[in-house]
C-alpha positions, 0 to 999 in steps of 0.5 A, a space after each residue: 364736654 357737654 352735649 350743644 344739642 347738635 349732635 348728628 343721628 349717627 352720634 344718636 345711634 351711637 349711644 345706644 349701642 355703646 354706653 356713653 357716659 357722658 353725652 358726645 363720648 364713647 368707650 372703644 375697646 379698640 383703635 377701629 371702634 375708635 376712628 367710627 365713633 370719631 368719624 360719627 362725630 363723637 367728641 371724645 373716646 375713654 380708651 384707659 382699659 383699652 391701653 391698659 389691657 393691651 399686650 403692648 400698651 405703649 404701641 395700642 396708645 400710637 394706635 388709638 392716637 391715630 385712629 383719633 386723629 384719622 376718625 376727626 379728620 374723616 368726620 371733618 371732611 365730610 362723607 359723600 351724598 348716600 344714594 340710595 339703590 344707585 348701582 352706577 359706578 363713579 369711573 368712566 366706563 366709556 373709552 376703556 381699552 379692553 
Protein backbone atom coordinates (compact mmCIF):
# COMPACT_ATOMS: atom_id res chain seq x y z
CA UNK A 1 0.00 0.00 0.00
CA UNK A 2 1.39 3.20 -0.91
CA UNK A 3 1.85 6.19 1.25
CA UNK A 4 -1.56 9.06 0.41
CA UNK A 5 0.65 11.65 1.75
CA UNK A 6 -1.49 11.61 4.99
CA UNK A 7 -0.15 9.67 7.46
CA UNK A 8 -0.50 10.92 10.93
CA UNK A 9 3.08 12.18 12.89
CA UNK A 10 2.45 9.13 15.02
CA UNK A 11 2.93 6.89 11.81
CA UNK A 12 6.02 9.50 11.21
CA UNK A 13 7.84 8.61 14.36
CA UNK A 14 6.65 5.35 13.84
CA UNK A 15 9.29 4.89 10.94
CA UNK A 16 11.75 5.77 12.57
CA UNK A 17 11.95 3.71 15.26
CA UNK A 18 10.91 0.63 13.58
CA UNK A 19 12.28 -0.21 10.01
CA UNK A 20 9.35 0.18 7.77
CA UNK A 21 9.77 -1.34 4.50
CA UNK A 22 7.18 0.10 2.70
CA UNK A 23 5.90 3.64 3.63
CA UNK A 24 2.42 3.08 6.21
CA UNK A 25 3.81 -0.54 7.31
CA UNK A 26 5.56 -1.91 9.97
CA UNK A 27 7.42 -4.99 11.48
CA UNK A 28 6.32 -6.20 15.01
CA UNK A 29 7.92 -8.98 16.73
CA UNK A 30 4.83 -9.24 18.99
CA UNK A 31 0.78 -9.07 19.01
CA UNK A 32 1.28 -5.51 21.62
CA UNK A 33 3.77 -4.00 19.08
CA UNK A 34 1.11 -4.79 16.73
CA UNK A 35 -1.98 -3.18 17.98
CA UNK A 36 0.46 0.26 18.73
CA UNK A 37 1.74 0.32 15.27
CA UNK A 38 -2.41 -0.45 14.14
CA UNK A 39 -3.71 2.30 16.63
CA UNK A 40 -0.76 4.90 15.38
CA UNK A 41 -2.31 4.29 11.98
CA UNK A 42 0.07 2.15 10.46
CA UNK A 43 -1.82 0.51 7.40
CA UNK A 44 -0.61 -2.93 7.70
CA UNK A 45 1.95 -5.00 10.01
CA UNK A 46 4.68 -8.13 8.30
CA UNK A 47 4.35 -10.36 11.14
CA UNK A 48 5.88 -13.80 9.10
CA UNK A 49 9.09 -14.24 11.54
CA UNK A 50 7.15 -13.18 14.30
CA UNK A 51 4.64 -16.51 13.84
CA UNK A 52 6.99 -18.52 12.70
CA UNK A 53 9.61 -18.15 15.64
CA UNK A 54 7.04 -18.48 17.94
CA UNK A 55 6.85 -21.54 20.17
CA UNK A 56 3.15 -22.27 19.19
CA UNK A 57 2.47 -20.58 15.89
CA UNK A 58 -0.74 -21.23 15.56
CA UNK A 59 -1.92 -19.44 18.72
CA UNK A 60 0.74 -16.03 18.04
CA UNK A 61 -1.18 -16.08 14.49
CA UNK A 62 -5.10 -15.86 16.87
CA UNK A 63 -2.91 -13.44 18.88
CA UNK A 64 -1.88 -10.94 16.21
CA UNK A 65 -5.21 -11.18 14.26
CA UNK A 66 -6.58 -9.59 17.19
CA UNK A 67 -4.19 -7.43 18.05
CA UNK A 68 -4.69 -6.16 14.18
CA UNK A 69 -8.25 -5.72 14.66
CA UNK A 70 -8.07 -4.17 18.49
CA UNK A 71 -5.19 -1.61 17.13
CA UNK A 72 -7.65 -0.71 13.62
CA UNK A 73 -10.50 -0.33 15.51
CA UNK A 74 -8.76 1.74 18.40
CA UNK A 75 -7.05 4.09 15.51
CA UNK A 76 -10.69 4.38 14.05
CA UNK A 77 -12.19 5.44 17.15
CA UNK A 78 -10.26 7.95 17.64
CA UNK A 79 -8.31 8.77 21.25
CA UNK A 80 -9.34 11.41 23.40
CA UNK A 81 -8.18 15.44 23.29
CA UNK A 82 -4.11 15.39 25.03
CA UNK A 83 -4.17 17.86 27.93
CA UNK A 84 -1.37 18.98 28.31
CA UNK A 85 -0.40 19.25 32.61
CA UNK A 86 -4.37 18.80 33.49
CA UNK A 87 -4.36 16.73 36.84
CA UNK A 88 -8.20 16.73 36.94
CA UNK A 89 -9.90 13.62 37.23
CA UNK A 90 -12.94 12.73 34.74
CA UNK A 91 -15.06 10.98 37.89
CA UNK A 92 -17.04 13.26 40.07
CA UNK A 93 -15.45 14.09 42.87
CA UNK A 94 -18.31 15.69 44.58
CA UNK A 95 -21.06 13.65 46.37
CA UNK A 96 -19.06 10.49 47.05
CA UNK A 97 -19.94 8.69 50.09
CA UNK A 98 -16.55 8.29 52.28
Amino acid sequence: MKNTGSETPAVEMTRQAWSMSDPGRVAARTPSGTAIAMELGCAGVLMNTAIAAAKDPVRMAGAMKLAVEAGREAFLAGRMPRKLYAASPSSPTTGLIG
